[in-house]
C-alpha positions as CSV (number, residue, x, y, z in Angstrom):
1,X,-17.2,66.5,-33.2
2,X,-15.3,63.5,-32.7
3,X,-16.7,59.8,-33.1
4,X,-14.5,58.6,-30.2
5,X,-16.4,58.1,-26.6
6,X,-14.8,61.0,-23.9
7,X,-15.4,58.2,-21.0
8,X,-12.6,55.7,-22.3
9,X,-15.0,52.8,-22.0
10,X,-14.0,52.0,-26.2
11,X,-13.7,48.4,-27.2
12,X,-9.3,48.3,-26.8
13,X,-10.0,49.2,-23.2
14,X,-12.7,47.1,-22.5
15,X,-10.2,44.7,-23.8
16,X,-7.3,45.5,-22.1
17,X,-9.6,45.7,-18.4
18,X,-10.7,42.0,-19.5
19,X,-6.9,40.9,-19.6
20,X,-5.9,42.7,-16.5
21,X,-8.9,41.2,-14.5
22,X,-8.0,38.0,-15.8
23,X,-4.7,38.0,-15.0
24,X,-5.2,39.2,-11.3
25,X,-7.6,36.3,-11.0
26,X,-5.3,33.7,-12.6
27,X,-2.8,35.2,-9.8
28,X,-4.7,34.6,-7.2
29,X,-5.9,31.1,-7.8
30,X,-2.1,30.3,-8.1
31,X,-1.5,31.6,-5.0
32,X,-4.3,29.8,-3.5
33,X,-3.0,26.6,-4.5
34,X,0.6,27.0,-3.7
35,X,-0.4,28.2,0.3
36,X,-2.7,25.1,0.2
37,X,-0.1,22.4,-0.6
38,X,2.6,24.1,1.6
39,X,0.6,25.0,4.7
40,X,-1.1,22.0,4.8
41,X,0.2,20.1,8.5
42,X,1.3,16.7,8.8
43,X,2.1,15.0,12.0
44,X,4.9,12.9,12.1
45,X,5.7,9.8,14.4
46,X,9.6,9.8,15.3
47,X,10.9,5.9,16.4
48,X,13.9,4.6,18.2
49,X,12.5,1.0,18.7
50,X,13.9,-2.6,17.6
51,X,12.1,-3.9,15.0
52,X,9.4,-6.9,15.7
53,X,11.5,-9.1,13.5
54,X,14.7,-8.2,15.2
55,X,16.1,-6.5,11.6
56,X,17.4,-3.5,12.9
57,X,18.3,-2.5,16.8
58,X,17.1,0.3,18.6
59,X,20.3,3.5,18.8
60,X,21.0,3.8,22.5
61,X,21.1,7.9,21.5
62,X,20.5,9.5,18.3
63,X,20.0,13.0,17.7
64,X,16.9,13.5,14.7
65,X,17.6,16.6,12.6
66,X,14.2,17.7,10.5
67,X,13.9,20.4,8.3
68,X,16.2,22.7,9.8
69,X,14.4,22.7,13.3
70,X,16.2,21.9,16.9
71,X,17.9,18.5,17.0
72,X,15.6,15.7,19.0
73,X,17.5,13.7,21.4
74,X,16.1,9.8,21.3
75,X,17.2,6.9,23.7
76,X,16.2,3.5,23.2
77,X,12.3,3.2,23.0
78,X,11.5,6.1,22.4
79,X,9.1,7.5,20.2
80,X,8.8,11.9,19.3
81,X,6.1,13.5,17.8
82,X,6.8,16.4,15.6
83,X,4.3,18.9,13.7
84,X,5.2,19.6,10.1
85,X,4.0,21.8,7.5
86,X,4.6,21.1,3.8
87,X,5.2,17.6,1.4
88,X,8.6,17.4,1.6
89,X,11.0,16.5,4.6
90,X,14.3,15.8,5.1
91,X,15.8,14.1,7.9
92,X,19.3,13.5,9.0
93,X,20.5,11.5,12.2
94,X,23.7,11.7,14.1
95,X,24.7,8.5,16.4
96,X,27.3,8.0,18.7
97,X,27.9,4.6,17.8
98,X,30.7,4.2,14.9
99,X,30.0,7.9,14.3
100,X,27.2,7.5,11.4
101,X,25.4,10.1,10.3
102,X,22.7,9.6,7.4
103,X,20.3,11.6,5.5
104,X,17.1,10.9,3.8
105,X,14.5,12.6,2.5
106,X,10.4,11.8,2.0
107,X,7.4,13.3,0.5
108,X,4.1,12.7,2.0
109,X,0.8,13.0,0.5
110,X,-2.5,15.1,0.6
111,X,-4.5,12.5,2.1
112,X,-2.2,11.6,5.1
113,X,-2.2,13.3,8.3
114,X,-0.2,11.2,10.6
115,X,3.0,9.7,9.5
116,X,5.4,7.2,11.6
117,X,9.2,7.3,10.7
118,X,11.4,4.3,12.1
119,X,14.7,5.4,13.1
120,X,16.3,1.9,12.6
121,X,15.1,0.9,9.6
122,X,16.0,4.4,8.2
123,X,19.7,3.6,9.5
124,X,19.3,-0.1,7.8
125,X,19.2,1.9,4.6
126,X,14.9,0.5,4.0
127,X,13.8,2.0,0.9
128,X,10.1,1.9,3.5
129,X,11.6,3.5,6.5
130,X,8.3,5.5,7.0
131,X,4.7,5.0,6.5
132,X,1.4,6.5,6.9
133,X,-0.5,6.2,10.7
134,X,-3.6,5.1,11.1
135,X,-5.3,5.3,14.4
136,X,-7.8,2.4,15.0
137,X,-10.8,2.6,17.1
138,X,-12.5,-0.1,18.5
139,X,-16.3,0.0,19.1
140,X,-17.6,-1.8,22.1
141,X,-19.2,-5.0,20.9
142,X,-23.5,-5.3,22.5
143,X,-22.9,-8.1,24.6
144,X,-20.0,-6.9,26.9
145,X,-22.0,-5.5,30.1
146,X,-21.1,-2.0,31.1
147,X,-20.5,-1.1,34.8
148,X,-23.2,0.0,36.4
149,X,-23.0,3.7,38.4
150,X,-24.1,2.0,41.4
151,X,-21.5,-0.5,42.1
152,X,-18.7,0.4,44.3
153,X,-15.2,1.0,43.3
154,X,-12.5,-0.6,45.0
155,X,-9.7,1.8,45.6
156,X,-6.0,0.4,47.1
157,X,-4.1,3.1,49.1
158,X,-0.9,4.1,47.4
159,X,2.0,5.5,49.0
C-alpha cells in the first residue's frame, strides 16, 4: 500500500488551499476599499456671486461643465447644487464674455460632505476657489420667550 492519503487533504494542498483562500480574501478587501473611496457622495455648492470684497464680479451667464455631466446654465446670483460621487472633479466653464473658457480640477476629502465652489474666484485664477461647507445651527438661547399656542395669528389678505 501506498503512504500517500486517497482524500488529497496532504500538507502541498493544504498549502496551496491556504494561498488561494488568502488571496480571494486579499481581493476582496481591495475591492472593498476601492468602491468605498469612489462611491462615497459629495455635495457640491456651484456660485455665480460677486465676491464680499468686490475681487472678482459675478458672469452675467456661464455654462459649468463637471465631470462629464449636462452643462449648468448660471446667471448672476446664482447658486447650483450638484451631487457627486468620487474625490476628484474637474470643472470647466464657458462665458460669453471675451470668450473664456477655463478648467480646473479639485480633490476633496473623506471627511467633507458639502463643498461650495465660487465661480469667480475660479475665473480670477484663486489657488482657493472652493472650500468645504459647513452648515451652522443655532440653538435657541433660555431667555427668548416662545409663542404661546393660544395667541392669535394675525393673517393680511394677499392678492
Amino acid at each position: 500500500m501506498s503512504d500517500k492519503p486517497k482524500n488529497g487533504n496532504g500538507a502541498a494542498v493544504r498549502t496551496r488551499r491556504f494561498v488561494v483562500r488568502a488571496a480571494i480574501v486579499a481581493v476582496y478587501l481591495a475591492l472593498s476599499v476601492f468602491v468605498f473611496l469612489n462611491g462615497r457622495g459629495h455635495t457640491l455648492l456651484i456660485d455665480n456671486k460677486t465676491l464680499p470684497d468686490g475681487g472678482a464680479q459675478a458672469f452675467r451667464r456661464v455654462k459649468v461643465f463637471i465631470d462629464g455631466q449636462d452643462p449648468l446654465e448660471m446667471y448672476a446670483r446664482d447658486r447650483e447644487l450638484v451631487k457627486l460621487t468620487g474625490q476628484t472633479h474637474r470643472v470647466r466653464i464657458e462665458t460669453q464674455e471675451g470668450a473664456t473658457r477655463l478648467e480646473a480640477s479639485f480633490r476633496i476629502d473623506l471627511k467633507t460632505d458639502m463643498v461650495l465652489l465660487s465661480i469667480p474666484k475660479m475665473a480670477a485664477g484663486a489657488d482657493d476657489f472652493w472650500e468645504p461647507f459647513v452648515v451652522v445651527y443655532e440653538k435657541q438661547s433660555r431667555d427668548e420667550e416662545l409663542p404661546s399656542l393660544d395667541d392669535p395669528v394675525l393673517l393680511e389678505p394677499t392678492l
